[in-house]
C-alpha positions, 0 to 999 in steps of 0.5 A: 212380550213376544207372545204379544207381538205375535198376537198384533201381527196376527191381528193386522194380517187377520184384518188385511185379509177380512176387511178393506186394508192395505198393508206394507212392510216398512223399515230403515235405519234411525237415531235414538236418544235418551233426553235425561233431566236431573240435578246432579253436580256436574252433570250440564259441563261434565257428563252430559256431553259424554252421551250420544245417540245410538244408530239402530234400525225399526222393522214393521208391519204398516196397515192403511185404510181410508176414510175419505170418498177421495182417498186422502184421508186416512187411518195408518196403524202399524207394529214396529221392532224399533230400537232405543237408548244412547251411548256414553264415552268417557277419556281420562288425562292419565296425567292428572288423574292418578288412576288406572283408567284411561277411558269408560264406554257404555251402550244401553240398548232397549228394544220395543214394539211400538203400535203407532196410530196416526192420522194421514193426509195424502196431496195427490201429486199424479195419478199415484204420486202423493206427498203425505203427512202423518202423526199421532200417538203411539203405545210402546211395549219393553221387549229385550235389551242389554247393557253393555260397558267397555273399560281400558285400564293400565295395570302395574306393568303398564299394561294396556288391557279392555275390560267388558261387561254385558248385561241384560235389561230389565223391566220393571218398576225398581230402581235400575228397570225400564218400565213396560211401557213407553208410549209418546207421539210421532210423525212422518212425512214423506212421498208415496210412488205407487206402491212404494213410499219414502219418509222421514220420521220423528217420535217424542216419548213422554213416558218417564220409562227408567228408574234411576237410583238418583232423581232423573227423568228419562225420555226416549227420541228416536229420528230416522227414515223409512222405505216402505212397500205397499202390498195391496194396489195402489191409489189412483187420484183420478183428474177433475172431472169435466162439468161444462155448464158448473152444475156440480154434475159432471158431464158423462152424468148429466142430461143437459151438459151445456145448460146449469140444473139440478141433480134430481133432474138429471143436470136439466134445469127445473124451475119449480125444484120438482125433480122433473126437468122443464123440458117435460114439465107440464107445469114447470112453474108449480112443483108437481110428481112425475106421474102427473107430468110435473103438476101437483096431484087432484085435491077436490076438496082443497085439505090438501091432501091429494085424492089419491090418499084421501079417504074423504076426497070431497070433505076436508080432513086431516092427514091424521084422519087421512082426509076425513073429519076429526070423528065425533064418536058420541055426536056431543059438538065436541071432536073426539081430540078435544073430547075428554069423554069421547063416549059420553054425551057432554058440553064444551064447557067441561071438555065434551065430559057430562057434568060430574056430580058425586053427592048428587046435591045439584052442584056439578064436582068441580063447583063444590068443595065438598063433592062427596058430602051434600050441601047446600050452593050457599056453601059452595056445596058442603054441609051448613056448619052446625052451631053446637060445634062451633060454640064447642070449639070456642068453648074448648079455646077458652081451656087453652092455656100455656106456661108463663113465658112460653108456648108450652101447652099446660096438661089441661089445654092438651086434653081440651084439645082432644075435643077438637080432633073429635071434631075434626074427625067426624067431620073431615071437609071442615078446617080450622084457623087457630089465631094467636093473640096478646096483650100490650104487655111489653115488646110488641115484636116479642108479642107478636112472635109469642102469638105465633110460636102459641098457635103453632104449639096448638096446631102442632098438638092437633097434628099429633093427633092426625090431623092433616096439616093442610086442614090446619092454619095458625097465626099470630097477630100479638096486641094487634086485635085487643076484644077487651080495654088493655088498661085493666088486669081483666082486660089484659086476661080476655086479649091473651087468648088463642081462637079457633075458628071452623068453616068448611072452605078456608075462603070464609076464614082465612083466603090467603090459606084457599090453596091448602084445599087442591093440596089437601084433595090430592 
């Protein structure tokens, strides 16, 4: 711990000497306490009023810098020796009290290094006279102490003797030890003539730093005085400074001291804010520069761009372009920032790009929903689709079937169904809308949900298989589109089916699945 302290005054002389601080020895005597909290028997009536503060003196290093223009606010971080603890006194009636003691006396003495940091505010009373608070935290560090206990007894030939024992402190977190560190808050307030300063202060720890063998809390309280002295020089607060016409500027600064102006204009008034005073403003109505005489600079071609900076003195331009055109580099109609293809040749309708048209079958890329494979503009651009696949597929959903009750595919179904990932693979623009129906047999809810769950087994199959789920979309629609009379067993058989419908947009087969085709291309 004295290494320490060695170490931050060394710290605090090494900052004096290389940066802007002021720095002061400070010290004065001060009272201490110990605020001690517990449950003991007795302790309020009997024990507590035994204990008192303890004198002691605090001896330090006071650095000082401020962070204010005007020299009233500051940041005032010290090192301090600062002496703690409390005394205890205790009488005994020997009259009533059988014992060999006639009084107890005991003196616990830790001793710190305390580093406050506190925040001071200086009211300037005279050109180096100020009135100034301060406060902050602090962080203390346990540096030495003793404990030192005073006992008078009466021996058996009524002899009056003093007994002492002395101590030292220890620190640590067992029973009986003070803890490193204390730390806590503090404030001072007081009076600072030139170089020297007087004031009172106060420091409350929060810290609980000892460790008794019973259950207590124990803070430390130190109030006391201070006399310092300043080593570097002291503050001047200098006097307002005069400023005839309330223009902010003061007079000794400003041009015009007895007419309200502006600072850019050196205190003379300026109507149009330009910076220049009226007074030799060309045209002080209307914001200009200097080199102009106080009018605004040429601008022919009215970009707002003065000629000076314009590179097209006489076409209006942007300030982008220095004056000039937004450039048109392929002379398409369409400017360069608004052009996708600046290099190519294109419309307006498609961003200054040419038409793109992949598979060359006349129907520009972003018309066709097939732009790597020919088709005809009657199919948005994709193949016819091909009447032998779709009797196929219908053929091979007629092969779907399920286990009784459930919407577990039967063996039979899954390799039928191998024919339609064929398909699908062969021809990967076409998608697919597999619909769930049933009879009328039982709940119309439960055949609905039934429907559904059969769909989505054969989609889920397909899916297995490889094939993108976006090209895929399965419903269930229950009793609600019979193709056959519900009343005969026939009937019943022909409505509890699964269809599969192709097509190369979902818009023929299903609108409400057409945003599957952008998520699919992605």
């Amino acid at each position: 711990m004295k290494k320490l302290f060695t170490l931050l005054c060394f710290t605090v002389l090494a900052s004096v000497c290389f940066g802007q601080l002021r720095l002061a020895l400070a010290g004065g005597p001060h009272q201490s306490k110990i605020l001690e909290s517990n449950n003991l028997p007795g302790w309020t009536d009997l024990t507590k009023p035994g204990y008192s503060g303890r004198s002691g003196f605090h001896l330090g290093v006071l650095a000082e810098f401020p962070i204010s223009e005007n020299k009233r606010w500051h940041i005032q971080p010290g090192i301090f020796y600062m002496t703690k603890g409390r005394k205890f006194s205790h009488t005994y009636d020997t009259a009533s009290v059988q014992t060999d003691s006639l009084s107890y006396k005991q003196q616990f003495s830790p001793n710190y290094i305390d580093i406050p940091v506190n925040l001071t505010y200086k009211l300037p009373l005279g050109r180096k006279t100020s009135f100034f608070v301060s406060a902050g935290p602090y962080i203390g560090f346990f540096y030495t102490g003793k404990q030192r206990t005073e006992t008078r007894i009466v021996e058996q030939d009524d002899v009056v003797k003093l007994k002492t024992n002395e101590q030292p402190i220890e620190s640590g977190n067992e029973t009986w030890k003070v803890k490193t560190i204390d730390y806590g808050v503090n404030a001072r307030a007081g009076l600072e003539f030139g170089n020297v300063f007087v004031s009172g202060f106060f420091s409350q720890g929060f810290n609980d730093f000892y460790t008794a063998p019973y259950e207590a809390k124990f803070n430390n309280q130190v109030m006391g005085a201070t006399l310092g002295i300043w080593l570097g020089k002291a503050p001047i607060f200098e006097g307002k400074p005069k400023d005839k016409d309330n223009d902010g500027i003061i007079d000794k600064d400003d041009a015009c001291p007895t007419e309200p102006g502006t600072l850019a204009a050196g205190g003379c008034p300026d109507r149009d804010g330009d910076g220049v005073a009226d007074k030799v403003d060309q045209c002080p109505d209307i914001a200009g520069l200097r080199k102009y005489g106080g009018c605004p600079p040429p601008d022919r071609d009215g970009d707002g761009i003065p000629d000076e900076e314009d590179k097209c003195p006489d076409v209006p331009g942007t300030q982008k372009y220095r004056g000039c055109p937004i450039p048109d580099t392929d002379r398409d109609g369409v400017n360069d920032e608004e052009d996708k293809c600046p290099t190519l040749a294109g419309n307006k309708e498609n961003n200054g790009c040419p038409l793109l048209d992949t598979d060359g079958d006349g129907i520009p890329d972003k018309e066709d929903k097939c732009p790597t494979v020919r088709g005809p503009r009657s199919n948005k651009g994709c193949p016819e689709l091909q009447k032998e696949l779709i009797d196929k597929v219908n053929y091979v959903a007629k092969q779907i079937f399920f286990d009784n009750g459930s919407e577990s595919l039967t063996p039979s179904s899954k390799k039928a169904l191998d024919e339609v990932v064929a398909i699908m693979n062969n021809n990967p623009h076409l998608v697919m809308a597999i619909d769930g129906h049933s009879d009328n047999t039982g709940n119309a809810q439960r055949n609905l949900n039934l429907s559904a769950k059969r769909a989505n087994a054969v989609k889920s199959y397909l899916v297995q298989r490889g094939i993108n789920q976006l090209r895929l979309d399965a419903s269930g629609f229950g009793q609600t589109k019979p193709i056959a009379d519900n009343k005969t067993e026939a009937g019943r058989a022909k409505n509890r089916r699964v269809e599969l419908r192709l097509a190369s947009d979902w818009g023929y087969i299903r609108p409400s699945a057409s945003w599957k085709a952008s998520a699919a291309s992605r």
